[in-house]
C-alpha positions in Angstrom: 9.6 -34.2 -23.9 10.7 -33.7 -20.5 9.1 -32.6 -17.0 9.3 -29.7 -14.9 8.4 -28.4 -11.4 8.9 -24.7 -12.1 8.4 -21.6 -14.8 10.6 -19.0 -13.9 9.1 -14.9 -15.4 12.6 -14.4 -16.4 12.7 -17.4 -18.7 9.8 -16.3 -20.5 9.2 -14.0 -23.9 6.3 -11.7 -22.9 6.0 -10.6 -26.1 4.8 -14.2 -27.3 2.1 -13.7 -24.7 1.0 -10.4 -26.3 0.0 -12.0 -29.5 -1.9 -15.1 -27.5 -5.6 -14.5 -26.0 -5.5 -14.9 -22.4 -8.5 -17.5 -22.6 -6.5 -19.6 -25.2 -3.8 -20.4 -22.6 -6.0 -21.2 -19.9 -8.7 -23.5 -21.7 -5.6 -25.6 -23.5 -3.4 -25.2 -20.3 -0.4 -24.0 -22.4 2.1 -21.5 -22.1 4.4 -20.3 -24.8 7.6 -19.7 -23.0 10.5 -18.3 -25.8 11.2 -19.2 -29.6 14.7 -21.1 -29.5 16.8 -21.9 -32.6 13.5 -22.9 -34.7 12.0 -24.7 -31.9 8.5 -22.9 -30.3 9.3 -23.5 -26.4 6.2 -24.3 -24.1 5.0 -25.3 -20.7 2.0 -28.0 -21.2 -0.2 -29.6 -19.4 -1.9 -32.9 -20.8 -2.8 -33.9 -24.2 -5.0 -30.4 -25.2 -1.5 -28.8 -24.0 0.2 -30.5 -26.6 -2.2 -30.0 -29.5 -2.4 -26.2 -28.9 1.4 -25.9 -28.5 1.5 -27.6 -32.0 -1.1 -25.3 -33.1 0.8 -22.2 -32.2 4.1 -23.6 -33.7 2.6 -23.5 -36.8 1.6 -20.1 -36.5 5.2 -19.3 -35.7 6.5 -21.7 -38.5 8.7 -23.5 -35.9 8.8 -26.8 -34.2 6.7 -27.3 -31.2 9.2 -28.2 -27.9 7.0 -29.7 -24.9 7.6 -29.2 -21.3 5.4 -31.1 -19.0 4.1 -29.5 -15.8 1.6 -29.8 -13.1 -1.8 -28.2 -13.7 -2.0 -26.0 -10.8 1.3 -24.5 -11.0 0.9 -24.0 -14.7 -2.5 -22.1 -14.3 -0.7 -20.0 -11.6 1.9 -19.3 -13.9 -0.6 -18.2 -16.5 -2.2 -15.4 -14.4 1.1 -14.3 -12.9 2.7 -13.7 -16.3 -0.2 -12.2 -18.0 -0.7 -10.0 -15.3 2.5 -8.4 -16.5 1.0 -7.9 -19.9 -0.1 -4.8 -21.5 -0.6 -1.6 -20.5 -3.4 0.8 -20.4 -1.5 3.2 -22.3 -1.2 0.6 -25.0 -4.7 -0.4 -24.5 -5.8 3.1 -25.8 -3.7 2.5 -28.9 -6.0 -0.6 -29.8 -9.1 0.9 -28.9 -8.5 4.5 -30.3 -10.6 4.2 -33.2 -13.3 2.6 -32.1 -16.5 4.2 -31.3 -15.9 5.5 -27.6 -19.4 7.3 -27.6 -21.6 4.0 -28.0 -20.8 3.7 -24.1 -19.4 7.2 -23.4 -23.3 7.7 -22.0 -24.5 9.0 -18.7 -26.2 5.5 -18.2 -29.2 6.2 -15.7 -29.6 2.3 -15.3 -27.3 -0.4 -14.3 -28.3 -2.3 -17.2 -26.5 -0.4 -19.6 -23.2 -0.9 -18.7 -24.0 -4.9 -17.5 -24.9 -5.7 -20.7 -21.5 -4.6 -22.2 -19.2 -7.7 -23.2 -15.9 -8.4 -21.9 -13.9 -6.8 -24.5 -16.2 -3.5 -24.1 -13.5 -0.5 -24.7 -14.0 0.9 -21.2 -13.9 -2.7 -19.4 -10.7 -3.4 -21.0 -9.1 -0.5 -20.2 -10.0 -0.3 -16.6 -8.5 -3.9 -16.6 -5.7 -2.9 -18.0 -5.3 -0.1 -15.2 -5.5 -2.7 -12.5 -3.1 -4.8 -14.0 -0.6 -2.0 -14.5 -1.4 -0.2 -11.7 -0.4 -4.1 -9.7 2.4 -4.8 -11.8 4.5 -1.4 -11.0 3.2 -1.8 -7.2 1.3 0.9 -7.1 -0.4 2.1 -4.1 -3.2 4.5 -5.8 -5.1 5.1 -9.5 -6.0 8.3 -9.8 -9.1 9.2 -12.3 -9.1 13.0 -12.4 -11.7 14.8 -14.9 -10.4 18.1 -15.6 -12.0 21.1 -18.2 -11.7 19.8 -21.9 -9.8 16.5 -20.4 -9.0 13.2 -18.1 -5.7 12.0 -16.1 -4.8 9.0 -15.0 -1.9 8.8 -12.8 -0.4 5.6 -10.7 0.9 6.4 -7.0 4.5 4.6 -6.9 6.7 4.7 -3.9 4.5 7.9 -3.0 5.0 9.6 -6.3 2.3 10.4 -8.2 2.7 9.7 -12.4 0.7 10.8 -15.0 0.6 7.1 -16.8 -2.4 7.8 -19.8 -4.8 11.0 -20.8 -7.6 9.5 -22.1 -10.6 11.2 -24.6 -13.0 13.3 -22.1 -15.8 11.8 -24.1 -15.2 8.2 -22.0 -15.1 9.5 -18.8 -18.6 9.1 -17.1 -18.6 5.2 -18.6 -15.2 4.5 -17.0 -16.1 6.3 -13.0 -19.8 4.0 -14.0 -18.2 1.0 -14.6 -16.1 1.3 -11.4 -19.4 1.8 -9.5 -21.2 -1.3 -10.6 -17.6 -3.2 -9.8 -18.1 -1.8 -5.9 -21.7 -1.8 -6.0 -22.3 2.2 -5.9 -25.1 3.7 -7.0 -24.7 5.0 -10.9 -27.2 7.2 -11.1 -26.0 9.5 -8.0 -23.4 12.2 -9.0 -24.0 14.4 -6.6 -22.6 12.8 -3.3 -19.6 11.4 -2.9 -19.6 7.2 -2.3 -17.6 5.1 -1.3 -16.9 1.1 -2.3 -14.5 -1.9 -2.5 -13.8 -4.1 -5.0 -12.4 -7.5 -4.9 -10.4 -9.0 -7.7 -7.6 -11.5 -8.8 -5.1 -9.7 -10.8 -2.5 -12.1 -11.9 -3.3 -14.7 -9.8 -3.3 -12.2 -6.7 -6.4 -11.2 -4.8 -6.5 -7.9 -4.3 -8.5 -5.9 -2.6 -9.6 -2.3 -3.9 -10.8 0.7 -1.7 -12.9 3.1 -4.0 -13.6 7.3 -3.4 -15.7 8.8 -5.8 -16.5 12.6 -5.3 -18.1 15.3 -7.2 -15.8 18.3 -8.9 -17.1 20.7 -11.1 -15.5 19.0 -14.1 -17.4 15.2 -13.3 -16.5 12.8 -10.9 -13.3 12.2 -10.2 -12.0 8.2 -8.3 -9.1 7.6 -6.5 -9.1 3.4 -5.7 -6.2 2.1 -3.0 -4.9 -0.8 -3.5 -4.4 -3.4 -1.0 -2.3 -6.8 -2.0 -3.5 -8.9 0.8 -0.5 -11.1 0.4 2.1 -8.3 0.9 0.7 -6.1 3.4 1.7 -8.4 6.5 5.1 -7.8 8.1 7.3 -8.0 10.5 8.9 -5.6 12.8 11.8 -6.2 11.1 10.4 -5.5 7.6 9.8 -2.1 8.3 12.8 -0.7 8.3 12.9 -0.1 12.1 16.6 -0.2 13.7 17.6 -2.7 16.0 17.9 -0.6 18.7 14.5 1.4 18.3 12.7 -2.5 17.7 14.2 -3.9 21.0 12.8 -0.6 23.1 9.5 -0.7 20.6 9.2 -4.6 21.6 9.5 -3.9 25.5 6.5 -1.4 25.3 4.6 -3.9 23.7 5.0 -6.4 25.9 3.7 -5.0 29.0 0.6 -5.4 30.5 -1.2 -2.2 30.3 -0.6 1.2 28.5 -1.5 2.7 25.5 1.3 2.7 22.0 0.6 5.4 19.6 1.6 5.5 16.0 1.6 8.9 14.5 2.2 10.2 10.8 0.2 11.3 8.1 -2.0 9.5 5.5 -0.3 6.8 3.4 2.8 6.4 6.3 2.4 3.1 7.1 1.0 3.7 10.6 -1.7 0.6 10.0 1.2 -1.7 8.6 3.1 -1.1 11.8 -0.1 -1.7 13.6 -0.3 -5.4 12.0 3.3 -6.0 12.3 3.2 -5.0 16.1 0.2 -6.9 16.7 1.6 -9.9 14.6 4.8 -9.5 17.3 2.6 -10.4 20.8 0.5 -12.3 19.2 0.0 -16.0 21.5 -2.9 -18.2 21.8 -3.1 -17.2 25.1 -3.8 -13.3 24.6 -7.4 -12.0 23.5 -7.0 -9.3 20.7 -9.3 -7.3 19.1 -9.2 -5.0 16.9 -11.7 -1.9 15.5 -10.9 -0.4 11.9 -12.1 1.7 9.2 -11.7 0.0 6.7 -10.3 -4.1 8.3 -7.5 -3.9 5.5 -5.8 -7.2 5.9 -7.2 -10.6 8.0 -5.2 -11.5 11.0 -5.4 -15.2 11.9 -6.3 -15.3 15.7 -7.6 -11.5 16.0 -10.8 -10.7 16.0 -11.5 -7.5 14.3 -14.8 -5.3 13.9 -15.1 -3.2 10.9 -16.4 0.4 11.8 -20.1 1.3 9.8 -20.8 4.6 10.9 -24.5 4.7 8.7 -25.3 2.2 11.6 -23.8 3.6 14.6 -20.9 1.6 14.8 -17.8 3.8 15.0 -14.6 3.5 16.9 -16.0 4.9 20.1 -19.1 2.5 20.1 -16.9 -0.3 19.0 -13.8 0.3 21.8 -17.0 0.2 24.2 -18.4 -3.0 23.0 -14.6 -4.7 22.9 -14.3 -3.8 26.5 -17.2 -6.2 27.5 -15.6 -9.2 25.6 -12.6 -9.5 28.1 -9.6 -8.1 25.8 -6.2 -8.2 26.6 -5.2 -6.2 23.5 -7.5 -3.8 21.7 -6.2 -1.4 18.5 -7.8 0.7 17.3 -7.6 2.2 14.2 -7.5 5.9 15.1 -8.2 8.0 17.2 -10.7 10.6 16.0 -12.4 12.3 18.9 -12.2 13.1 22.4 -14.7 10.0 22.9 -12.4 7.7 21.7 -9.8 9.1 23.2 -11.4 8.7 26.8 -12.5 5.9 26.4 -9.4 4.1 25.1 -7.3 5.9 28.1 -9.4 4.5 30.5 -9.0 0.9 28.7 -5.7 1.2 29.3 -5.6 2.2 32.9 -7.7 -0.8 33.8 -5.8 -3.4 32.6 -5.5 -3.3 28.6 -2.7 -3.2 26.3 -4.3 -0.5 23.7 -2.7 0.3 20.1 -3.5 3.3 17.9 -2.8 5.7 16.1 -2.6 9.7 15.1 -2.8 12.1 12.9 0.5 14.7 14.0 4.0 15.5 12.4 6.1 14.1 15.2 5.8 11.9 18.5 5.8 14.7 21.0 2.9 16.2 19.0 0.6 13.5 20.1 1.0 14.3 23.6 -0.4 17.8 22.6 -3.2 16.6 20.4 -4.5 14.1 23.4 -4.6 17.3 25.8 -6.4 19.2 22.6 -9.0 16.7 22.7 -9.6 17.5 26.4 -8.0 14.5 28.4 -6.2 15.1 31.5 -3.0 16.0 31.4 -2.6 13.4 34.5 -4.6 10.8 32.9 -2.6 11.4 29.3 0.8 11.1 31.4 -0.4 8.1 33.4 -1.6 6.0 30.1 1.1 6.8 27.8 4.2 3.8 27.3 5.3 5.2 24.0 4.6 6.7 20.9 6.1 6.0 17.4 6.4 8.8 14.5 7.1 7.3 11.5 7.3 8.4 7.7 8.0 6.1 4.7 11.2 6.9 2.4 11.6 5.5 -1.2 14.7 3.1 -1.7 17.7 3.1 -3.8 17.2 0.7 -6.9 19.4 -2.0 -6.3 20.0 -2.1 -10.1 21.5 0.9 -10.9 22.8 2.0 -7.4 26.4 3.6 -8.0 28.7 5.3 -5.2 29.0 9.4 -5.3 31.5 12.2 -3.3 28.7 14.5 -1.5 29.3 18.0 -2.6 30.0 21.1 -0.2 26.1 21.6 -0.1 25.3 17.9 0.8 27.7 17.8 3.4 26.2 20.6 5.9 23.5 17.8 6.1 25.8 15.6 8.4 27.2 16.2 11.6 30.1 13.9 10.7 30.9 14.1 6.8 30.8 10.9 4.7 33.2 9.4 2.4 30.9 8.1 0.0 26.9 8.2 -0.3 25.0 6.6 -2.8 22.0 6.7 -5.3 20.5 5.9 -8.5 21.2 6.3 -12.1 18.3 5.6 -13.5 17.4 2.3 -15.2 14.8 0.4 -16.9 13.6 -1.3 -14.3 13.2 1.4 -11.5 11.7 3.4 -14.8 14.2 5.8 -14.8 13.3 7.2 -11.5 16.8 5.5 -9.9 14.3 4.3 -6.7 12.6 0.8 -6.2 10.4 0.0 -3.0 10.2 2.0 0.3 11.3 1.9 3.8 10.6 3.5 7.0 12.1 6.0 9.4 11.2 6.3 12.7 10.8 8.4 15.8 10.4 6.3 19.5 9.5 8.5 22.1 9.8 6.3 25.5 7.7 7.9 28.5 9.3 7.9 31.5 8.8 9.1 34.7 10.2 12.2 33.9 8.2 12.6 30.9 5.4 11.6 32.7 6.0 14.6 34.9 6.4 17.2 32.3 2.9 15.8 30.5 0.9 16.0 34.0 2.1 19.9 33.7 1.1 20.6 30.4 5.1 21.5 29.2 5.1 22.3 25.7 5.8 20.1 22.7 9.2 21.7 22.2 10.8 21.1 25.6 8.9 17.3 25.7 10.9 16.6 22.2 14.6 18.4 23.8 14.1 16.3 26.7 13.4 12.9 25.0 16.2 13.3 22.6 18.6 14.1 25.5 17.4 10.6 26.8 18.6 9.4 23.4 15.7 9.6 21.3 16.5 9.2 17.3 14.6 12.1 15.4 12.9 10.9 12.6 15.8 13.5 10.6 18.4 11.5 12.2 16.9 8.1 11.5 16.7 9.3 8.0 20.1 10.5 7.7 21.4 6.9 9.2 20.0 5.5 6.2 21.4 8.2 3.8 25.1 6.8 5.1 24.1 3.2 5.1 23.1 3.8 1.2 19.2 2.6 1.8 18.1 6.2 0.2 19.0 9.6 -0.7 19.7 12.6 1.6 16.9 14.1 -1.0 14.4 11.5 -0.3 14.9 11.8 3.5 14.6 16.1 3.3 12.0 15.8 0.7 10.0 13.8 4.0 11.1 15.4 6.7 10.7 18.9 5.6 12.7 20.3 8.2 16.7 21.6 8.5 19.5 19.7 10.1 19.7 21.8 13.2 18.2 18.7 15.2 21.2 16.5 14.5 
């Protein structure tokens, strides 16, 4: 028997793990690692550790092999590895033929579905869609009730899958036991709700924003999922180049001024947010934030949750913030001309104010401020810069081969390249031949000249020719840097962009 300080995934047989209860391992603190020449290979911990590995040996008609390991980093080893377990889709295999209409009910009391056990057929397959839905990084489960049927698909890298089509019949249990999880009310079916659940999925805490809406087919969920541990960054994580960070970093280091991010939903304007934040962060600075929904805790920063029910929204909560002597407030969008107002204003008195909007490029923000009725003066006089950013999928490092671009690839680039690069395909990118995701970004710096144009309501299109002939990087030409330097595709970066190359 010898000792060890660490359990590497990769060393472990998962499919030893699939024929041993969950609750076995963690009550004998034991972990069946691989079956080597006759021998039964396990990580233990203490003398039940040792019984139980014996116990299992037997089962496998081997001899037992001991490794000795610290509790704690064997119970952490437990979760993360089971986590990695199973799949909903072969979840449904085990519980097809069991009786799916005992809890296939409407269930007008909570009680019903509390006094399900554990291994209840709809409990462990929701379960088993958390886990899977963690384990492949996903950033969405979609539960969509359709005429005669039921998705479920898994948002990866921005791609929505199809992943299992359960029987129709389940469907009301499985949105019900998703409302008692985030404490919604069962019995309404009417309204939409929304919840959060909290959970460790193994040995993560995750965090789980829940939709529910009525469709004329039954309810149909869509839960986000938030890894608390992943979702803080750097600048530098997010993709953003050198250049564009340096300028980025000077804006956010003045005194006063307002930095926009803009995209759509699901860019990863809120992770920039937390990264830029992270950036000036100092003892010596007062942040605050307000949010809808606070997605991840920042040591240091305080940060106010929006509850519109009670009257706190961003507008209320940017006026509050104002009285408890910030020197840099974010907020988490802005919405209305209220917010708006007030959060120019913040900024010409003193404040350093972070935000962000909904448009397709930077020089569209300028337009949507003047839409919401500020003053084109006051608008020019706030702005320091505003960042456009979308989110690309990667290359899978695993199966990432070198190609010739064809005739049709190469009217993309304004100077031709050699070589670009994607992926096959493999088994661990799922054949999809991508694996993570990056960003690409727009920084639109206003000057004084910019400034100008604002305070005289010039449109959009001149704004954006003027900025890029002060060397702004479209978001098209970001992208296509990243095609050359083999990050992604020139598919992924059109499939984004949605625009031609006439902007290089």
């Amino acid at each position: 028997m010898r000792n060890i300080n660490s359990i590497r995934d990769e060393e472990v047989d998962l499919n030893l793990l699939k024929d041993i209860p969950l609750e076995f391992c963690r009550a004998n603190l034991v972990l069946p690692i691989k079956l080597d020449n006759g021998d039964l290979v396990g990580a233990v911990s203490g003398r039940n550790g040792i019984f139980a590995l014996k116990e299992l040996a037997i089962r496998y008609s081997s001899e037992p092999l001991p490794l000795m390991v610290g509790s704690e980093l064997l119970s952490q080893a437990i979760s993360r590895l089971y986590g990695q377990v199973g799949s909903a889709e072969e979840v449904m295999q085990h519980i097809a033929g069991e009786d799916l209409s005992s809890v296939a009910t409407e269930f007008e009391r909570p009680k019903d579905l509390l006094e399900l056990t554990e291994e209840a057929p709809i409990i462990r397959l929701l379960n088993a869609l958390l886990q899977q839905a963690v384990k492949e990084r996903a950033s969405d489960i979609h539960i969509e009730p359709y005429e005669g049927e039921l998705d479920v698909r898994l948002r990866v890298d921005g791609i929505l899958d199809t992943i299992i089509r359960p029987p129709k019949i389940i469907q009301d249990a499985l949105i019900s036991r998703i409302k008692i999880m985030s404490n919604l009310d069962i019995a309404e079916k009417r309204l939409p709700q929304d919840g959060r659940i909290g959970v460790l999925v193994g040995g993560k805490e995750i965090d789980i924003r829940v939709s529910i809406v009525p469709t004329v087919f039954g309810e149909r969920a869509v839960l986000r999922i938030l890894d608390k541990k992943q979702g803080l960054l750097g600048l530098s994580d997010l993709g953003i180049s050198d250049e564009q960070k340096q300028k980025f970093e000077k804006m956010l280091s003045r005194p006063n001024g307002i930095v926009l991010v803009t995209g759509p939903t699901g860019s990863g304007k809120t992770t920039t947010l937390y990264a830029s934040l992270g950036s000036i962060y100092t003892v010596e600075k007062n942040i605050i934030t307000v949010e809808d929904p606070v997605e991840y805790q920042l040591k240091g920063i305080g940060q106010i949750q929006v509850n519109p029910k009670i009257g706190l929204t961003f507008a209320s909560g940017l006026r509050s913030i104002l009285r408890q002597d910030p020197d840099v407030i974010m907020v988490g969008e802005i919405r209305d001309a209220e917010t708006a107002d007030i959060a120019i204003h913040a900024s010409l008195t003193g404040h350093l104010v972070l935000s962000t909007l909904h448009t397709n490029d930077a020089a569209s923000a300028i337009a949507r401020l003047l839409d919401m009725d500020i003053e084109p003066f006051l608008a020019a006089t706030s702005l320091s810069c505003i960042l456009a950013q979308r989110l690309v999928r990667t290359i899978c490092p695993h199966c990432k081969v070198e190609y010739v671009p064809d005739s049709g690839e190469q009217k993309f680039f304004s100077e031709i390249p050699d070589k670009l690069y994607r992926g096959e395909g493999c088994e661990r990118c799922k054949g999809s031949g991508y694996a993570g995701r990056t960003g690409i970004f727009e920084l639109l710096i206003v000057d004084d000249d910019l400034r100008s144009m604002v305070s005289r309501k010039v449109d959009t299109g001149t704004i954006k020719a003027e900025a890029i002939k002060k060397g702004m990087r479209t978001l098209y030409v970001d992208g296509i840097s990243k095609v050359v330097s083999g990050t992604t595709t020139l598919s992924e970066i059109l499939r984004v962009t949605q625009q031609d190359h006439a902007d290089i």
